[in-house]
C-alpha positions, 0 to 999 in steps of 0.5 A, spaced: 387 437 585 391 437 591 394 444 593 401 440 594 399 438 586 398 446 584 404 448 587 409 442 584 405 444 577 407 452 578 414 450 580 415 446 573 412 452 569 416 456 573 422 453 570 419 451 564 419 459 562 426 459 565 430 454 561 426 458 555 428 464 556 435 462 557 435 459 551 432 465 547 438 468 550 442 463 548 440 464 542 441 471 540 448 471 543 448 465 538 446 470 533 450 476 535 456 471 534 455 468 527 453 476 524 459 479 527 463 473 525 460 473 518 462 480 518 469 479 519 469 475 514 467 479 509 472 484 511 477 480 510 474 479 504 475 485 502 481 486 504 484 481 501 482 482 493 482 490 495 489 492 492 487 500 492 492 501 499 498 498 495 496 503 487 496 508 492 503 507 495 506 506 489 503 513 486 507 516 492 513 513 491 513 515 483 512 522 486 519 521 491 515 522 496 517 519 504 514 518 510 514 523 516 511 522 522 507 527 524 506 532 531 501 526 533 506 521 531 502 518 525 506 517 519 504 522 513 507 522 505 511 529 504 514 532 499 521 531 498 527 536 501 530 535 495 528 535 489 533 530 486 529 525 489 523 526 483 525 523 478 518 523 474 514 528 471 507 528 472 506 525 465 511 520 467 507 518 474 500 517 470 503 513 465 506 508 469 499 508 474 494 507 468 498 502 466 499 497 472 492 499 474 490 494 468 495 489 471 494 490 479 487 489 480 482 484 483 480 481 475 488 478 475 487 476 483 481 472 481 484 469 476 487 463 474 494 463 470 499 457 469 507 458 470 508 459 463 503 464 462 504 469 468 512 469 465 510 470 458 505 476 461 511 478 465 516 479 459 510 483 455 509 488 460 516 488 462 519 488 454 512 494 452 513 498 458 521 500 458 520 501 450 515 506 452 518 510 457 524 510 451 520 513 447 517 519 451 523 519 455 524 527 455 515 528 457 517 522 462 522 525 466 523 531 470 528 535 467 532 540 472 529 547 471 534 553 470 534 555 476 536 547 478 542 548 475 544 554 476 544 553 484 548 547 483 553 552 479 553 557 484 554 550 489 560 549 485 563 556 484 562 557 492 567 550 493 572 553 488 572 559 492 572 556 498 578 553 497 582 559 493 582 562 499 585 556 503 590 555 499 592 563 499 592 562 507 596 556 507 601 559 502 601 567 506 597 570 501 593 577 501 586 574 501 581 578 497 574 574 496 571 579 490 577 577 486 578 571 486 570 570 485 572 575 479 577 571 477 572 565 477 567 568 473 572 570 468 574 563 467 568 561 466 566 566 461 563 563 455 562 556 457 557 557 462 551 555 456 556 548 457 556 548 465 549 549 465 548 543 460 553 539 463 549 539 469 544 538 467 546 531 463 549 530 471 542 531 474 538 526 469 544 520 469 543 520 477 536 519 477 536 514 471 540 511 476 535 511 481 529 509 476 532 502 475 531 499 481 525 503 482 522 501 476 524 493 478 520 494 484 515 495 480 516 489 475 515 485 483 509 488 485 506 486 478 509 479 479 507 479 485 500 480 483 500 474 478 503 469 483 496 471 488 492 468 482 497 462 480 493 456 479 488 459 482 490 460 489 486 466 490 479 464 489 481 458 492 483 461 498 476 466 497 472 459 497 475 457 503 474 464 507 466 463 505 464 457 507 468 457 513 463 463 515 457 459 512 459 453 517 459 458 523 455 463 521 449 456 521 445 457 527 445 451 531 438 447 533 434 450 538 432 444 543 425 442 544 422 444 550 415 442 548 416 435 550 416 438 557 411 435 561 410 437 568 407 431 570 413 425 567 415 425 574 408 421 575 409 417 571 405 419 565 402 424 562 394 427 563 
């Protein structure tokens, strides 16, 4: 063999090994692609069917909580200010939970419901629950403490005085604050029992008001999470994210290299 001959063989061989080592680096990239792409599609996977963020919102939301940014500039649930905002007890917020988590979970999404069964579904739950919180009303409610009651009679007190003595002032009367508080005081006597129960009855009616559309909004996230398994939708939807990642994640064919032969530009093999 001719020394133009060997350096012609080791040329070839150099860029045989070259265009090998490109396809093994072409092919982890391909790897790296198709787990990283296999991973994303499980996460979203998950995310899909995963319902806990929204049980945990609706938990919040029972409590009266609202959202506050905090000094970074996240959003955090607080504790109301104002305590009119609380409309259930504990009991009441553990009621209404443990019963939606039997309806929010990832079995109804998988499921598979027809118009008339989801609507049928709905009228129970809805028809079962209000009847239940009719029941056990007074352990569902938070009912005003006494001490509630009495800042909001002391409030009113303190407006009535508020305004004796601007009429006193119009009229070009001598004010005297611990008479009229007196004189306050004395008109209540004896109905002060009945102050109290009458606003107590005012507090309970004005978060009724508020526990309608609170108790809508939960009728909605139950409805909801019966539409997600109309005819299927969801699994369907679940089938078509795995084979999309079953498609991508398939490694695609190596090329051939051993077919390579150094000696094809002569004309044959040796």
């Amino acid at each position: 063999m001719t020394k133009e001959q060997e350096d012609f063989i080791a040329q070839q061989q150099a860029e045989l090994d070259n265009l090998k080592t490109k396809e093994t680096i072409n092919q982890t990239q391909q790897n790296q692609q198709s787990i990283a792409v296999q991973q994303q599609e499980r996460s979203m996977v998950k995310d899909q069917i995963d319902l806990t963020q929204e049980l945990e919102t609706i938990e919040h939301l029972l409590k009266g909580e609202v959202l506050k940014k905090n000094k970074i500039g996240n959003a955090d649930w607080t504790e109301p200010e104002d305590k009119d905002m609380v409309i259930l007890s504990q009991y009441g917020i553990h009621l209404i939970m443990n019963t939606i988590t039997f309806y929010i979970n990832k079995n109804t999404l998988m499921s598979n419901y027809d118009e008339e069964t989801i609507n049928q579904k709905m009228e129970d739950f809805t028809e079962d629950l209000g009847d239940t919180i009719f029941m056990e009303y007074e352990k569902i409610f938070q009912y005003p403490s006494f001490e509630d009651c009495k800042k909001v009679l002391e409030a009113r007190i303190q407006r009535k005085k508020e305004l004796r003595k601007f009429t006193k002032e119009i009229l070009g009367q001598d004010v005297d604050e611990k008479q009229i508080t007196n004189e306050l005081y004395k008109e209540l006597e004896g109905k002060i029992d009945k102050e109290i129960e009458k606003i107590k009855e005012q507090i309970i009616k004005n978060k009724l008001k508020r526990f309608l559309i609170l108790m809508r909004t939960i009728q909605d996230a139950v409805h909801s999470t019966y539409l997600r398994a109309y005819q299927g939708q969801e699994r369907r939807s679940l089938r078509q994210h795995m084979n999309i990642s079953e498609t991508i994640g398939q490694p695609s064919a190596p090329k051939n290299t051993s077919q390579f032969n150094p000696f094809s530009s002569w004309g044959g093999k040796r």
